[in-house]
C-alpha positions as CSV (number, residue, x, y, z in Angstrom):
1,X,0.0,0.0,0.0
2,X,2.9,2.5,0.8
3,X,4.2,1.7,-2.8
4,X,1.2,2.5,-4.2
5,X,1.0,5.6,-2.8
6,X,4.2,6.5,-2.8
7,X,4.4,6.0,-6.8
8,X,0.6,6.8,-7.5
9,X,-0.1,3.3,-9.1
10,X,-2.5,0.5,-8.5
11,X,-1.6,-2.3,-5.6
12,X,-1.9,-4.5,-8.2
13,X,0.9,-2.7,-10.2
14,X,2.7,-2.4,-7.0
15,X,2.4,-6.2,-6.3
16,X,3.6,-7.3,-9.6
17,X,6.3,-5.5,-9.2
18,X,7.4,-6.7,-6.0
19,X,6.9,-10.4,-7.7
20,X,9.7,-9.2,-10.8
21,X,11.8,-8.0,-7.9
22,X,12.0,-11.2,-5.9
23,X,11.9,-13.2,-9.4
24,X,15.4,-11.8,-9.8
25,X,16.8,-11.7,-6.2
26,X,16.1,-8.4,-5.0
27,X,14.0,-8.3,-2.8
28,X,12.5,-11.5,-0.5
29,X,8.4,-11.8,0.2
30,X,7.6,-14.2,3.0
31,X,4.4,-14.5,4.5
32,X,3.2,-12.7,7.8
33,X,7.1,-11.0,7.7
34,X,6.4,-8.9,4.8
35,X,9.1,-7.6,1.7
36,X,13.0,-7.3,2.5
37,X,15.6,-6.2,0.3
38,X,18.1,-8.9,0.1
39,X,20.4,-7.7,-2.8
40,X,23.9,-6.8,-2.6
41,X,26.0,-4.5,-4.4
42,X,28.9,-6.6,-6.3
43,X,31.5,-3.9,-4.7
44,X,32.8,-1.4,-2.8
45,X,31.6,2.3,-4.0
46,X,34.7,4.1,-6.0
47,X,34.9,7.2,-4.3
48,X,35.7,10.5,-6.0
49,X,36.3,14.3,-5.9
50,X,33.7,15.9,-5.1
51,X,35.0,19.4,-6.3
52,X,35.8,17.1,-9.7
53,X,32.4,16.4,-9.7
54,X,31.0,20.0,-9.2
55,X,33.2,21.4,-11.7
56,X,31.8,18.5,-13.9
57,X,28.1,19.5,-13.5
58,X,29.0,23.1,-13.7
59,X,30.4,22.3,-17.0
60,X,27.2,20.1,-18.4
61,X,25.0,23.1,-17.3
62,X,27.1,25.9,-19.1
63,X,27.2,23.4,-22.4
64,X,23.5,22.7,-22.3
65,X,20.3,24.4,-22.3
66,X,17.5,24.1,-19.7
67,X,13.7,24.2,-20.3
68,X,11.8,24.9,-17.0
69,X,8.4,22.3,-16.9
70,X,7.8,22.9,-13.5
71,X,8.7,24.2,-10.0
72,X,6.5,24.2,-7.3
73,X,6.0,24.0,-3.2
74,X,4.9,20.3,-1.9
75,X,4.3,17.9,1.0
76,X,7.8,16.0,0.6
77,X,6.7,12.2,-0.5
78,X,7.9,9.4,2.1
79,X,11.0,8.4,-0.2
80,X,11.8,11.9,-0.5
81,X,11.5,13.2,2.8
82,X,13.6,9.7,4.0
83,X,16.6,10.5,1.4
84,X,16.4,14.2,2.6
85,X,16.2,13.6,6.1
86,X,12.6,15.1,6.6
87,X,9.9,14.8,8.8
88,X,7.0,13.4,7.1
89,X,5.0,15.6,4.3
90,X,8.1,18.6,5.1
91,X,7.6,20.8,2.2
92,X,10.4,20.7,-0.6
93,X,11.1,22.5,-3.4
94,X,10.5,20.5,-6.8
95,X,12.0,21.7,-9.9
96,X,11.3,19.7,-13.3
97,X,13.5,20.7,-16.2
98,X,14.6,19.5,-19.8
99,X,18.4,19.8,-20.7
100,X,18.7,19.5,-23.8
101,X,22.2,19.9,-25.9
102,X,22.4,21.0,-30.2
103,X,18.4,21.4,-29.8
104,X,18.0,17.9,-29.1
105,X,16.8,16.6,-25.7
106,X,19.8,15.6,-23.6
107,X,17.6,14.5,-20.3
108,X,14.8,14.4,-18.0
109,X,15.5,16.3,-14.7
110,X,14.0,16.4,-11.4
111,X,15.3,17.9,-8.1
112,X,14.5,18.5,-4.7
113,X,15.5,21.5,-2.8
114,X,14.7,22.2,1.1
115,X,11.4,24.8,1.4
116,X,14.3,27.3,2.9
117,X,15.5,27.9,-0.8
118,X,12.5,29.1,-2.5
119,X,13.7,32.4,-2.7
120,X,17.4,31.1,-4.0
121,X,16.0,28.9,-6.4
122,X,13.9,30.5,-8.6
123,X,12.3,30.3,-12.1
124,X,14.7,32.8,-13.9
125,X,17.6,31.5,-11.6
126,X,17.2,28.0,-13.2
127,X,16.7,29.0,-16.5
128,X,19.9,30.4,-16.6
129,X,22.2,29.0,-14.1
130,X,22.7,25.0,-12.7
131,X,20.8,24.4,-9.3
132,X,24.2,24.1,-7.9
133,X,25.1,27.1,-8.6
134,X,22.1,28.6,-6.8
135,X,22.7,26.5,-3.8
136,X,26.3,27.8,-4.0
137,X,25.1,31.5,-4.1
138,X,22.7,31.2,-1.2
139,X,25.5,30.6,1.2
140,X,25.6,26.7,1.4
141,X,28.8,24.9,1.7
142,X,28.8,21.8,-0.2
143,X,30.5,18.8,1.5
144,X,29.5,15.0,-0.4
145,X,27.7,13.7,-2.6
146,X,26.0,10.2,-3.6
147,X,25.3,9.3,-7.2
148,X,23.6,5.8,-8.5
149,X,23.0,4.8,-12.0
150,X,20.9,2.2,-13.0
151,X,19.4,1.2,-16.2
152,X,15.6,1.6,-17.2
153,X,13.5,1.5,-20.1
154,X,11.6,4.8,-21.3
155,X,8.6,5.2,-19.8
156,X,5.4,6.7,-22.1
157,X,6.4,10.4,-20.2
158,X,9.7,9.9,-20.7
159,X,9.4,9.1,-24.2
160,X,7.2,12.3,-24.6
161,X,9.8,14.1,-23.0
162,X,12.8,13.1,-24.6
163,X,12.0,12.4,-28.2
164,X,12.7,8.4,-28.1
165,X,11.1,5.4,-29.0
166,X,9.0,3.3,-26.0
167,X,11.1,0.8,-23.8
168,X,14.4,2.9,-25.1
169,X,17.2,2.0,-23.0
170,X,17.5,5.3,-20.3
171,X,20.1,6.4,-17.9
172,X,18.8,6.8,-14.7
173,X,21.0,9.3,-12.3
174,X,19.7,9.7,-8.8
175,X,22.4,12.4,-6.6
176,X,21.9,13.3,-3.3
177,X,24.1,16.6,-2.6
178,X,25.1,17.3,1.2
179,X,26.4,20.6,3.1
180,X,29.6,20.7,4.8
181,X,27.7,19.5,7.5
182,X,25.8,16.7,6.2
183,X,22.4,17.9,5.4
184,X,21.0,17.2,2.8
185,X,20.3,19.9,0.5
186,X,19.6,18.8,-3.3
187,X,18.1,15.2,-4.5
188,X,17.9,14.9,-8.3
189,X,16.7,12.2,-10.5
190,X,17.6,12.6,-13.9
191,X,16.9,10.5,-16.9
192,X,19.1,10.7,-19.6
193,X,19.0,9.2,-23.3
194,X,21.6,6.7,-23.1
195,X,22.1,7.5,-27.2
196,X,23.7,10.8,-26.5
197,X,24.9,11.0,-22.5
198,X,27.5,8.5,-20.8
199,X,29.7,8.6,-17.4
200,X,33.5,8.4,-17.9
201,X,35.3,7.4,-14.7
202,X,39.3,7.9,-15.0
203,X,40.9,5.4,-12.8
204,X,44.1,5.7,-11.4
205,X,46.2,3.9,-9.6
């Protein structure tokens, strides 16, 4: 029921796919106990600079152009309010954008801001400056960062969004940005078209 709500979708849809997660060793589903995730990660998380990765972001937001969808104030959702360290239904900040890069659409953003940065974060600020940047300009420090990306296949909204057949193969980026003091103070999804965006790591020894 919490998945349901949490994702605005049927119990049914939420059920089945809870049934394709534990198919594949995900998650386990044992009677009168409930759902528990039960996957592990093959390895160790490579950690990296984050002043590397600001610059990096800096970079794809000077490069790129950003259409504003949406921004508006909202009850935080349970997920979001967990990953941001909120109390339940805190408001947040949601911004929904389009990057796109040579006219074409690059990806499929949206981020999370604390309620305290509605004045930072504004419509003309995003339209012409990264979300970073903004956060950086209302006096935040920014300490780490956490970044997973998975694969998924293009939703029919995503599709709309980003010009690409259904089921296309889509980078899914979700970044959680901290404060010098470990607050949380930016969450963003983005969905990227794996066609025209990839992640380069350079390793050394």
């Amino acid at each position: 029921m919490a998945l349901a709500e949490t994702y605005a979708v049927s119990r049914i849809t939420a059920r089945r796919a809870l049934a394709e997660l534990a198919e594949h060793n995900f998650v386990a589903r044992k009677r009168r106990v409930g759902t528990t995730v039960i996957y592990q990660p093959p390895a160790q998380p490579i950690e990296a600079d984050m002043d590397q990765a600001v610059d990096s972001l800096l970079e794809l937001g000077r490069v790129t152009k950003v259409r504003l969808l949406a921004l508006r104030r909202e009850p935080a959702s349970p997920w979001v309010a967990e990953t941001m360290h909120l109390g339940p239904g805190e408001a947040v900040l949601r911004a929904v954008r389009i990057r796109t890069l040579d006219d074409e659409p690059l990806g499929y953003v949206i981020s999370y801001v604390p309620a305290a940065l509605s004045t930072h974060v504004t419509r003309s600020g995003l339209t012409h400056k990264p979300i970073l940047k903004l956060i950086q300009e209302a006096g935040y420090r920014l300490g780490k960062a956490t970044q997973i990306v998975a694969a998924m296949l293009a939703d029919p909204q995503l599709c709309r969004a980003l010009r690409v057949e259904p089921r296309s193969a889509i980078l899914r980026v979700t970044r959680s940005v901290f404060d010098h003091k470990g607050k949380p103070v930016l969450l963003t999804i983005a969905h990227y078209r794996s066609d025209r965006y990839q992640l380069r790591l350079d390793l050394h020894h």
